[in-house]
Each structure stands twice: as C-alpha cells, then as structure tokens.
N, CA, C and O atoms as a Tinker XYZ file with bonds, in Angstrom:
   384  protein
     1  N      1.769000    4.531000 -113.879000    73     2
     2  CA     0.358000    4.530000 -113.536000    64     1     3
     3  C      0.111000    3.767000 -112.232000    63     2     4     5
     4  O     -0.608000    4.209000 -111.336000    81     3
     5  N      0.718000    2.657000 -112.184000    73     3     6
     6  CA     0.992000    1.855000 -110.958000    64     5     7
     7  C      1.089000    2.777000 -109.415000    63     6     8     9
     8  O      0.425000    2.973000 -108.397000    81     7
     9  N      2.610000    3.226000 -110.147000    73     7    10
    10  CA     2.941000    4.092000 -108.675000    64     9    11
    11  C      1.762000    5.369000 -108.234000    63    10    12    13
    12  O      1.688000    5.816000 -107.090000    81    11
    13  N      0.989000    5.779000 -109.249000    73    11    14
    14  CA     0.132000    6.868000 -108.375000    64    13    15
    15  C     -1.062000    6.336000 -108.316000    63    14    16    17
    16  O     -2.001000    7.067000 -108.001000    81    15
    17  N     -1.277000    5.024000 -108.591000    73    15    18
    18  CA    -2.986000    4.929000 -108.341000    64    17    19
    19  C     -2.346000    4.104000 -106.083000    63    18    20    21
    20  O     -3.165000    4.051000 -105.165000    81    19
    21  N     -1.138000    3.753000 -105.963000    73    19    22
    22  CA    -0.390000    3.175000 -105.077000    64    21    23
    23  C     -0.041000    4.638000 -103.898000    63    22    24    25
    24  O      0.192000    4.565000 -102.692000    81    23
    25  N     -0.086000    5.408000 -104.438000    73    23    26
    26  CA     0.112000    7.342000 -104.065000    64    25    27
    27  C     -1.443000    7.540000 -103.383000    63    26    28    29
    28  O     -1.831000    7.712000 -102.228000    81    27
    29  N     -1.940000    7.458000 -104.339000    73    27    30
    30  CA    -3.614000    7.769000 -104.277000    64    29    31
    31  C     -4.446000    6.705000 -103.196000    63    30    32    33
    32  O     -5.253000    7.195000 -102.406000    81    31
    33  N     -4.260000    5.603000 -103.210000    73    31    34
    34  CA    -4.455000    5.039000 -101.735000    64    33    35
    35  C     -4.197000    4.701000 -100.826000    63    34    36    37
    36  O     -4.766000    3.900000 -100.085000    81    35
    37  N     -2.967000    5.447000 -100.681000    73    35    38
    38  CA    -1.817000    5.428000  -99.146000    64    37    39
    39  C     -2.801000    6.431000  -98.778000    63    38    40    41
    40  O     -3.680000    6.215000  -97.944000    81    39
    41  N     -2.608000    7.857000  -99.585000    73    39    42
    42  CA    -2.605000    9.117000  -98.666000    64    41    43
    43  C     -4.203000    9.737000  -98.960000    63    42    44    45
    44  O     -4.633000   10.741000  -98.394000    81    43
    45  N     -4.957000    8.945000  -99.934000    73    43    46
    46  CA    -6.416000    9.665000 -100.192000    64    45    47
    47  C     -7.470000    8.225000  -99.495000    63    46    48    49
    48  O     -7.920000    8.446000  -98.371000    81    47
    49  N     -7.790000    6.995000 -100.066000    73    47    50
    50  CA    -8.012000    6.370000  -99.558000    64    49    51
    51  C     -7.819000    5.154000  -98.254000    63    50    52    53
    52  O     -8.650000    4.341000  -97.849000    81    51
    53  N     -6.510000    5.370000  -97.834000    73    51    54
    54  CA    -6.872000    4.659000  -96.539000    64    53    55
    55  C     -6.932000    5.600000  -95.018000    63    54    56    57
    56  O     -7.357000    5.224000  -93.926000    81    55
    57  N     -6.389000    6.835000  -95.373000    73    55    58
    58  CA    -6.975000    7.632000  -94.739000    64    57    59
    59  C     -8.771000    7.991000  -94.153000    63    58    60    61
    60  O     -9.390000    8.064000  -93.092000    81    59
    61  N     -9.018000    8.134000  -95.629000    73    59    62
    62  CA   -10.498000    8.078000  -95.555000    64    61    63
    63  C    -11.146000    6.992000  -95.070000    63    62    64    65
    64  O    -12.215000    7.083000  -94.466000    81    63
    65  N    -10.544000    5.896000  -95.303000    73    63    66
    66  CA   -11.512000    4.335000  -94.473000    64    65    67
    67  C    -10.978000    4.769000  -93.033000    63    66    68    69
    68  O    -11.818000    4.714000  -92.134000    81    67
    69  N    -10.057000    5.074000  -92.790000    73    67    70
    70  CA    -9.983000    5.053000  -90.866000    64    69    71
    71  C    -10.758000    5.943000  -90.097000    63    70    72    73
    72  O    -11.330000    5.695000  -89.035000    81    71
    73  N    -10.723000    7.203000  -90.844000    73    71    74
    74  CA   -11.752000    8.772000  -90.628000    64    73    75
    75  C    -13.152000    7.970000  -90.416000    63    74    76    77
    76  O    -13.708000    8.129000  -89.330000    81    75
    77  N    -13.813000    7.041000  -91.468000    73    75    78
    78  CA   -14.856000    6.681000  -91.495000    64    77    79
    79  C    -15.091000    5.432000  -90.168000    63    78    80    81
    80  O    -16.019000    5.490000  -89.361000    81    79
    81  N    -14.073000    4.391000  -90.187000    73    79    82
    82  CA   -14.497000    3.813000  -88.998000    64    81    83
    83  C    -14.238000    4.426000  -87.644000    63    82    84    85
    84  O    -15.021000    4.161000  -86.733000    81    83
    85  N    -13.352000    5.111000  -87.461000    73    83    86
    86  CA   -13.231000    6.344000  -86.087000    64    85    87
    87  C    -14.651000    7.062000  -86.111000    63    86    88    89
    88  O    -15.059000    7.047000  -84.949000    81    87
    89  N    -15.442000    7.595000  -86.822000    73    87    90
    90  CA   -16.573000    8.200000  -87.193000    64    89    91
    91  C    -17.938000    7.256000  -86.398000    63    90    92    93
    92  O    -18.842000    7.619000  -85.646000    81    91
    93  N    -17.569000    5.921000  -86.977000    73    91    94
    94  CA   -18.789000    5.040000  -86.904000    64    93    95
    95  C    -18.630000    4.615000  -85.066000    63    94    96    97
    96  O    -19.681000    4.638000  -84.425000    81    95
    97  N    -17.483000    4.295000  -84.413000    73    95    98
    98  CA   -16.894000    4.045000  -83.445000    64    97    99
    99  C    -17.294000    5.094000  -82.537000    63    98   100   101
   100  O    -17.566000    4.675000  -81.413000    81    99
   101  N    -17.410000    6.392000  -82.713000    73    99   102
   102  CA   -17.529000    7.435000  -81.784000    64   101   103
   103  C    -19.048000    7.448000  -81.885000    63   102   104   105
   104  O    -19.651000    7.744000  -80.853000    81   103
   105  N    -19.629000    7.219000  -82.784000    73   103   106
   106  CA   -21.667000    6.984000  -83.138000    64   105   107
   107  C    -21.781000    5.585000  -82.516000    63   106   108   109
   108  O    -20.908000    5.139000  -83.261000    81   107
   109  N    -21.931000    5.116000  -82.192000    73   107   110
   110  CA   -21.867000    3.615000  -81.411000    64   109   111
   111  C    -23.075000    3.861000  -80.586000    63   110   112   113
   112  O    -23.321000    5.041000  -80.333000    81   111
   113  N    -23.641000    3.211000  -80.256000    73   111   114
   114  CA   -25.011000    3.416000  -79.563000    64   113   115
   115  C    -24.265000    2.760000  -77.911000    63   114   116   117
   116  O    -23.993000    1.564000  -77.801000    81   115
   117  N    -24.064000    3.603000  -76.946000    73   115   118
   118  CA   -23.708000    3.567000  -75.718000    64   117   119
   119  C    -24.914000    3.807000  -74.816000    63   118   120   121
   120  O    -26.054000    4.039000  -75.218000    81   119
   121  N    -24.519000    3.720000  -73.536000    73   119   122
   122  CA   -25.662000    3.369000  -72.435000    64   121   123
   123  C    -26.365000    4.483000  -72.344000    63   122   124   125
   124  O    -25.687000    5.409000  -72.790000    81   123
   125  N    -27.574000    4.892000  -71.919000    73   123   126
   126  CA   -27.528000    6.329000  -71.676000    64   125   127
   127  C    -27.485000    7.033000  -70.169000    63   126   128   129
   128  O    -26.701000    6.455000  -69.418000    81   127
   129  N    -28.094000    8.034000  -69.652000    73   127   130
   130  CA   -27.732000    8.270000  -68.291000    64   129   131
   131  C    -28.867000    7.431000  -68.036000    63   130   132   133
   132  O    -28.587000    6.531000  -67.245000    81   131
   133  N    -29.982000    7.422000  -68.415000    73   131   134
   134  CA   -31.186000    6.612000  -67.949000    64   133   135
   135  C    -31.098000    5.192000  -67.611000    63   134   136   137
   136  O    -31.461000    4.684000  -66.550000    81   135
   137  N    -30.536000    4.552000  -68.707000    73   135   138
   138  CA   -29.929000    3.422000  -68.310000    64   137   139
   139  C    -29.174000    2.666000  -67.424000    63   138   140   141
   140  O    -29.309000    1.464000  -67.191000    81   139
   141  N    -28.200000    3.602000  -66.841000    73   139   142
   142  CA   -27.074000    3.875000  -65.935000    64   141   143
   143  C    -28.137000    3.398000  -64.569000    63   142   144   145
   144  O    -28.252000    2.526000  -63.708000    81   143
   145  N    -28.870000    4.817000  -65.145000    73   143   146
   146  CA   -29.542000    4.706000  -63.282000    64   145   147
   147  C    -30.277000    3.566000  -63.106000    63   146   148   149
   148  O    -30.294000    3.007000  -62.009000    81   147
   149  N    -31.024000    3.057000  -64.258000    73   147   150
   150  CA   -31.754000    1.895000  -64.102000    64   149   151
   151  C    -30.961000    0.760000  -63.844000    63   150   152   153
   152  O    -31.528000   -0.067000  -63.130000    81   151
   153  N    -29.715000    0.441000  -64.244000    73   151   154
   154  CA   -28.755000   -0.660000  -63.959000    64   153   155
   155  C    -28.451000   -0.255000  -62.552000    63   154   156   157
   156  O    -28.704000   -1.134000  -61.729000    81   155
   157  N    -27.918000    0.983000  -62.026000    73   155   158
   158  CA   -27.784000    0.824000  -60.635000    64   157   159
   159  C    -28.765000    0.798000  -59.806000    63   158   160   161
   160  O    -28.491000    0.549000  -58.632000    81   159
   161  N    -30.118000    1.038000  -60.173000    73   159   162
   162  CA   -31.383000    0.596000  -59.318000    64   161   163
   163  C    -31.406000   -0.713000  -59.191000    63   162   164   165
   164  O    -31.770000   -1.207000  -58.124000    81   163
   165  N    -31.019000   -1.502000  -60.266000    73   163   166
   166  CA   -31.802000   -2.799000  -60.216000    64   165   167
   167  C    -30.567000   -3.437000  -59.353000    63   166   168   169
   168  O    -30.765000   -4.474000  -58.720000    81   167
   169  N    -29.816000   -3.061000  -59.347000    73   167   170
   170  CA   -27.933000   -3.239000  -58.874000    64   169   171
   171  C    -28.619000   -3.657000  -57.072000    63   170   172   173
   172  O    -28.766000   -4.766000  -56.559000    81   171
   173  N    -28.941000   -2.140000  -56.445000    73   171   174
   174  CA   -29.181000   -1.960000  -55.518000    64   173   175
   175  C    -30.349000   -3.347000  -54.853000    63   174   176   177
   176  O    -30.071000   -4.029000  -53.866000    81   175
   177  N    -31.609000   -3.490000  -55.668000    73   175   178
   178  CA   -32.306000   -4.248000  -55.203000    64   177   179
   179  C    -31.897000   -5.371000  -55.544000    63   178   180   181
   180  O    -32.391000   -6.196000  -54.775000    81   179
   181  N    -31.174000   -5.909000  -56.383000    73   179   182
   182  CA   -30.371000   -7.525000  -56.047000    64   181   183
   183  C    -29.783000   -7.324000  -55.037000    63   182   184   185
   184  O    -30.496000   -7.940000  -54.246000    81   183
   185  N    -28.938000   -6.881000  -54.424000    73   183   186
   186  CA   -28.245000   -6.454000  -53.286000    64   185   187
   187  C    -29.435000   -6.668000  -51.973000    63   186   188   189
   188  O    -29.213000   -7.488000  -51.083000    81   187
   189  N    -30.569000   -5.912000  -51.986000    73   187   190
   190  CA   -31.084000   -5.687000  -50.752000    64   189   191
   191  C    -31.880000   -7.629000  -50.817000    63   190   192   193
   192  O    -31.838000   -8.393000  -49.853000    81   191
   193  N    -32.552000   -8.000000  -52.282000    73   191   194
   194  CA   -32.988000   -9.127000  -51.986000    64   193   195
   195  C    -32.353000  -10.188000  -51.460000    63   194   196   197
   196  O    -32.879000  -11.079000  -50.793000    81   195
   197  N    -30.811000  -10.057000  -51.870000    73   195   198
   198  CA   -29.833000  -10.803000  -51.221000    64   197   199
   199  C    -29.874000  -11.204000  -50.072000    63   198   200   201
   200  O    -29.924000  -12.335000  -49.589000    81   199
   201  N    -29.841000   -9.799000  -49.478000    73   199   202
   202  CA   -29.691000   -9.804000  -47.941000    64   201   203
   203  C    -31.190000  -10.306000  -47.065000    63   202   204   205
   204  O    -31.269000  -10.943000  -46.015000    81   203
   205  N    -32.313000   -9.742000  -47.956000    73   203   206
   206  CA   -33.270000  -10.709000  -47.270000    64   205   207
   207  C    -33.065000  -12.384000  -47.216000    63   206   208   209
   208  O    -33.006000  -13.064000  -46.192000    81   207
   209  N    -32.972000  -12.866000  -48.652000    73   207   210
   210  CA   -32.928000  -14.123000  -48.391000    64   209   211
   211  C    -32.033000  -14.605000  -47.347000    63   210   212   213
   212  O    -32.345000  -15.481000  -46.541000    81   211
   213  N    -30.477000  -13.772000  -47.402000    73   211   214
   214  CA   -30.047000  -14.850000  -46.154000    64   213   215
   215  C    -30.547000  -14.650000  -45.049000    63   214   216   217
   216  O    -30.330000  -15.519000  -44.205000    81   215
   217  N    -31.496000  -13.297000  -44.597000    73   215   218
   218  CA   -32.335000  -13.512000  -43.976000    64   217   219
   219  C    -32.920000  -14.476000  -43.293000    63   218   220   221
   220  O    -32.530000  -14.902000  -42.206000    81   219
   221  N    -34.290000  -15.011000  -44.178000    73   219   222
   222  CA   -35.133000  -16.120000  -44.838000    64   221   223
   223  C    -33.977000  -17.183000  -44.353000    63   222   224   225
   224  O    -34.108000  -17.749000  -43.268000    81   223
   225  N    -32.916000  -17.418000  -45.140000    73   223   226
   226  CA   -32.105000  -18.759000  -44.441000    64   225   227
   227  C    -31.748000  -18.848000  -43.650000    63   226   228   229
   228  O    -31.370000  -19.994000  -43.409000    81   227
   229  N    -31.556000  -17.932000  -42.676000    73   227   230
   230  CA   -31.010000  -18.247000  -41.063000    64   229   231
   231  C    -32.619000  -18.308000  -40.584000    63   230   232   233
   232  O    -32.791000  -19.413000  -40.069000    81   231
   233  N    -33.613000  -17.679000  -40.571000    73   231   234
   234  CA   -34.613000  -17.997000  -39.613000    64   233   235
   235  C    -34.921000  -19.032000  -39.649000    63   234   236   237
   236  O    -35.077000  -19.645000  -38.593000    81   235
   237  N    -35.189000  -19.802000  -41.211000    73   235   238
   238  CA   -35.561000  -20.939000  -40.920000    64   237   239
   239  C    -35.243000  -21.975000  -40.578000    63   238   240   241
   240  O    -35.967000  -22.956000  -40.409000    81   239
   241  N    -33.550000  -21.838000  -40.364000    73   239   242
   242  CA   -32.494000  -22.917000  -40.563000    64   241   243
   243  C    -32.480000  -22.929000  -38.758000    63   242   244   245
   244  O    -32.254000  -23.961000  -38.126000    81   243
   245  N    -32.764000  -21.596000  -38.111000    73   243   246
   246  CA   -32.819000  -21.313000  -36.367000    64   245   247
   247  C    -34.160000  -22.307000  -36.250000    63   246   248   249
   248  O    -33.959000  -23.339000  -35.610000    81   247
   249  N    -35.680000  -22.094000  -36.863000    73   247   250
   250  CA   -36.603000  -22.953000  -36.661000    64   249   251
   251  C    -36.897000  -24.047000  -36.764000    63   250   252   253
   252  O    -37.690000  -24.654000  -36.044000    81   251
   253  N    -36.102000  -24.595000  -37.978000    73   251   254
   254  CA   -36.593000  -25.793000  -38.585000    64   253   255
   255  C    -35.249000  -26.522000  -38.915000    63   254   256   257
   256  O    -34.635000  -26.176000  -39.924000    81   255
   257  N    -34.801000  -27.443000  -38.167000    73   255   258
   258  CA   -33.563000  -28.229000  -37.984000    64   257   259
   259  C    -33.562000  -29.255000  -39.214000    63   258   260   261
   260  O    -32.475000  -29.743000  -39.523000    81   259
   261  N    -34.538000  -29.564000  -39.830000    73   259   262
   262  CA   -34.545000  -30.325000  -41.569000    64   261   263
   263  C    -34.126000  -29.683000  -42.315000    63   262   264   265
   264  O    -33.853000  -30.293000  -43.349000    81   263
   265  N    -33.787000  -28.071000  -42.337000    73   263   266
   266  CA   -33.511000  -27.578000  -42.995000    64   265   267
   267  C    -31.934000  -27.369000  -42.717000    63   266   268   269
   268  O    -31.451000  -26.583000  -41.901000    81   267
   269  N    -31.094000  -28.431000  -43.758000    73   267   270
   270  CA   -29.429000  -28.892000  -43.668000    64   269   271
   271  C    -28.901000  -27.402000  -44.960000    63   270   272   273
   272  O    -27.876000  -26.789000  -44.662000    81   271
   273  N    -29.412000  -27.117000  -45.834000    73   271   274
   274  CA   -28.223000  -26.168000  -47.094000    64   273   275
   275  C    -29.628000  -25.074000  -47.145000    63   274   276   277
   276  O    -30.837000  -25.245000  -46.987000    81   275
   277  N    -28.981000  -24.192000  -47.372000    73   275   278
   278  CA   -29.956000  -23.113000  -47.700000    64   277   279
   279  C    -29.760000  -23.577000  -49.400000    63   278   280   281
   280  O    -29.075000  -24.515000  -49.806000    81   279
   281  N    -30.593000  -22.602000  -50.243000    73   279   282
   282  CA   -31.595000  -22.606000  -51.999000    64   281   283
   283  C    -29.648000  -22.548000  -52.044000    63   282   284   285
   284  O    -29.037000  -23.524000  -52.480000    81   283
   285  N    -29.066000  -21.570000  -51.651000    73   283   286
   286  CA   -27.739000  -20.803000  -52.424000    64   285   287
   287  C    -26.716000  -20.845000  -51.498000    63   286   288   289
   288  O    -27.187000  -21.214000  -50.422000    81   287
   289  N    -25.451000  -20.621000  -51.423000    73   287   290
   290  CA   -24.343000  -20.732000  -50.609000    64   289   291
   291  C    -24.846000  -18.956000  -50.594000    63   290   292   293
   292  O    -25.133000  -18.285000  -51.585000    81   291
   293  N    -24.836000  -18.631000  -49.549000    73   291   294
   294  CA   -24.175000  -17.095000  -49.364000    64   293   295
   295  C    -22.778000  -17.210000  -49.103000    63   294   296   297
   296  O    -22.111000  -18.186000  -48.758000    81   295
   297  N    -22.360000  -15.641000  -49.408000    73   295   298
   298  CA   -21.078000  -15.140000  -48.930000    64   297   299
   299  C    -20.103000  -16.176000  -49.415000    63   298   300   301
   300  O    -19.359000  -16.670000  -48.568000    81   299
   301  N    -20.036000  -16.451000  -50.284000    73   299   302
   302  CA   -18.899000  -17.303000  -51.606000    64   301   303
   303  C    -18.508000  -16.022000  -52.060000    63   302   304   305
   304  O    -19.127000  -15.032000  -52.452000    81   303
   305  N    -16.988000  -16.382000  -51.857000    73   303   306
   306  CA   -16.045000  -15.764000  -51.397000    64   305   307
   307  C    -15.733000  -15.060000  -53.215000    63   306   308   309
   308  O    -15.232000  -13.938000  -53.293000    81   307
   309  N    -16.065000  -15.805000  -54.471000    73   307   310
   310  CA   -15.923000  -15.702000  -55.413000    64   309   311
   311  C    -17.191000  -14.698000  -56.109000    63   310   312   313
   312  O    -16.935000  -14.101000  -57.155000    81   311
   313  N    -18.221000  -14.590000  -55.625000    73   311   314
   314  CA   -18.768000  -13.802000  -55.704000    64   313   315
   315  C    -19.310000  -12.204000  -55.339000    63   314   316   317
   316  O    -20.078000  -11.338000  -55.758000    81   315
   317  N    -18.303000  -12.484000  -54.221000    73   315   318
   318  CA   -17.683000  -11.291000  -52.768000    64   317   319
   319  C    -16.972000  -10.449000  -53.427000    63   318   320   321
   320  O    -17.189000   -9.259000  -53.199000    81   319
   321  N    -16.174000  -10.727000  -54.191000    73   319   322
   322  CA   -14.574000  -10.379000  -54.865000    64   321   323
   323  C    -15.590000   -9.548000  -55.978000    63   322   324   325
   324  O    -15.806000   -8.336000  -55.934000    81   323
   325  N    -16.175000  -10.533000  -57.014000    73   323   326
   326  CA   -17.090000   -9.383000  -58.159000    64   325   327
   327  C    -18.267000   -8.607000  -57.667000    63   326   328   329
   328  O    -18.849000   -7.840000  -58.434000    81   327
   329  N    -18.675000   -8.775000  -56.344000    73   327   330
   330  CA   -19.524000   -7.811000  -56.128000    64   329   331
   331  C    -18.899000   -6.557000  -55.472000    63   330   332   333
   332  O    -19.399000   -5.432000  -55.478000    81   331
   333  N    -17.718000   -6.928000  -54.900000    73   331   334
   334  CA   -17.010000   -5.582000  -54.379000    64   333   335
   335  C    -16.051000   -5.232000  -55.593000    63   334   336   337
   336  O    -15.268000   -4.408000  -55.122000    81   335
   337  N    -15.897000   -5.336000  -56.223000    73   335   338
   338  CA   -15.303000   -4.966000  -57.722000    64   337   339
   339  C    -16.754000   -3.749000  -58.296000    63   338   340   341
   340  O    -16.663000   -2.529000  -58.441000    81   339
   341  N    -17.863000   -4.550000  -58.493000    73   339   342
   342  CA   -18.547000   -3.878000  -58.857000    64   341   343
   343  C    -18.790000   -2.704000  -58.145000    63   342   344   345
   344  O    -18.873000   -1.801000  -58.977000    81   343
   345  N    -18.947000   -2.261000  -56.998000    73   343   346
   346  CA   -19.646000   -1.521000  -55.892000    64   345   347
   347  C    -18.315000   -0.424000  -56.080000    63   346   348   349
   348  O    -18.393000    0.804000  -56.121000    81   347
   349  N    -16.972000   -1.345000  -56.188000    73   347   350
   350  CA   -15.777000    0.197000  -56.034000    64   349   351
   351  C    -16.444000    1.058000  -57.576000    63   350   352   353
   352  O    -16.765000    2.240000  -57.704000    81   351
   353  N    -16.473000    0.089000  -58.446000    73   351   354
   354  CA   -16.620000    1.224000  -60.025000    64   353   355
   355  C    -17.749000    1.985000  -59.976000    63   354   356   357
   356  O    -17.763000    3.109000  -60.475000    81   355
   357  N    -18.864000    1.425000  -59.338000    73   355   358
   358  CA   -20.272000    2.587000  -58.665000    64   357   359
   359  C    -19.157000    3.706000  -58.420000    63   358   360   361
   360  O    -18.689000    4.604000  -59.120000    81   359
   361  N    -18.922000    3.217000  -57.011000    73   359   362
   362  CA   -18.284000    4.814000  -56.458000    64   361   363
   363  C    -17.592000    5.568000  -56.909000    63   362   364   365
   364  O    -17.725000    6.765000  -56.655000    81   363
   365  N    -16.439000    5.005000  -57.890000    73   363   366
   366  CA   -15.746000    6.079000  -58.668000    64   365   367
   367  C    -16.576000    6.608000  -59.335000    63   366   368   369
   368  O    -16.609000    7.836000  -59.246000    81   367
   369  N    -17.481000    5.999000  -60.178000    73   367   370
   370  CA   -18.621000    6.564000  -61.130000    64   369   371
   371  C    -19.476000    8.083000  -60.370000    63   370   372   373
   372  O    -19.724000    9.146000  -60.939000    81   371
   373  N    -19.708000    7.777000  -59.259000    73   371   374
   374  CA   -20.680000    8.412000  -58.827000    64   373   375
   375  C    -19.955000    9.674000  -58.391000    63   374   376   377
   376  O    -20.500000   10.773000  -58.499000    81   375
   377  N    -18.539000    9.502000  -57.823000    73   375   378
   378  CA   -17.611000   10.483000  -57.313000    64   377   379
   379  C    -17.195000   11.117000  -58.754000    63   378   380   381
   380  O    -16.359000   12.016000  -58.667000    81   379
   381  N    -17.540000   10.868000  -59.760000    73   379   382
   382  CA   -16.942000   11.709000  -60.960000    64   381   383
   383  C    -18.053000   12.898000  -61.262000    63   382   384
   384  O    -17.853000   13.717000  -62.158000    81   383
C-alpha cells in the first residue's frame, strides 16, 4: 500500500503541483505596453531635467562666485555607468 500511494505521488501528484506553479508563473501580472511607455516617458524627462539643472549649475556658478558645490555632483561616473546600462536595454527594446 506504501509503495503505490509513493507511485501515485511521484507520477500523479508532483507533477500536478509543478503544472500548477508553471501555470501561476506564466499568469503573473507583468508590465503592460502602457506602462513600458510611461516608464520610458518619465525615463526621458529625468534625463532632460537633468540636463537642465546642470544647466541652472553652471550659470549660476559663471554668475555668482558664493556659489562653491552645486544641490548634486553631476556626471558621477557611477551613475554614468547605470544610466548608460539603462539607455543600451531601451535600444535593444525598441530595436526588437
């Protein structure tokens, strides 16, 4: 009795638990295209505000000689690296 209730959940039940979490795994609530675009919109305008502010920090730093550190370090070199990380996976994305 042992050996087939041991039969019976090799090949009937643990089968069926993997079917079911492969099942639940492929239903997963993922991004949608809408989303996508909205993450790369908002992508884009961090990017452009960026570039204003260092803007904003060189004019004023050209006008106003009290002004020793800008709010943020630009162009940290560590943040260079994940923003061009990010920008290559855009493009593959977009080239697919």
């Amino acid at each position: 009795m042992e050996g087939v209730l041991a039969i019976i959940c090799i090949f009937v039940v643990l089968p069926g638990l993997v079917f079911h979490y492969v099942t639940k795994w492929k239903t997963a609530p993922t991004l949608t295209q809408g989303d996508e675009a909205m993450l790369e919109e908002l992508y884009k305008l961090a990017r452009r505000l960026d570039d204003r502010m260092d803007t904003v920090e060189r004019l004023v730093a050209a006008d106003n000689e009290e002004f020793s550190k800008p709010r943020l370090i630009a162009d940290q070199e560590a943040d260079n690296v994940k923003l061009a990380e990010l920008e290559r996976m855009m493009k593959e994305r977009n080239a697919q």
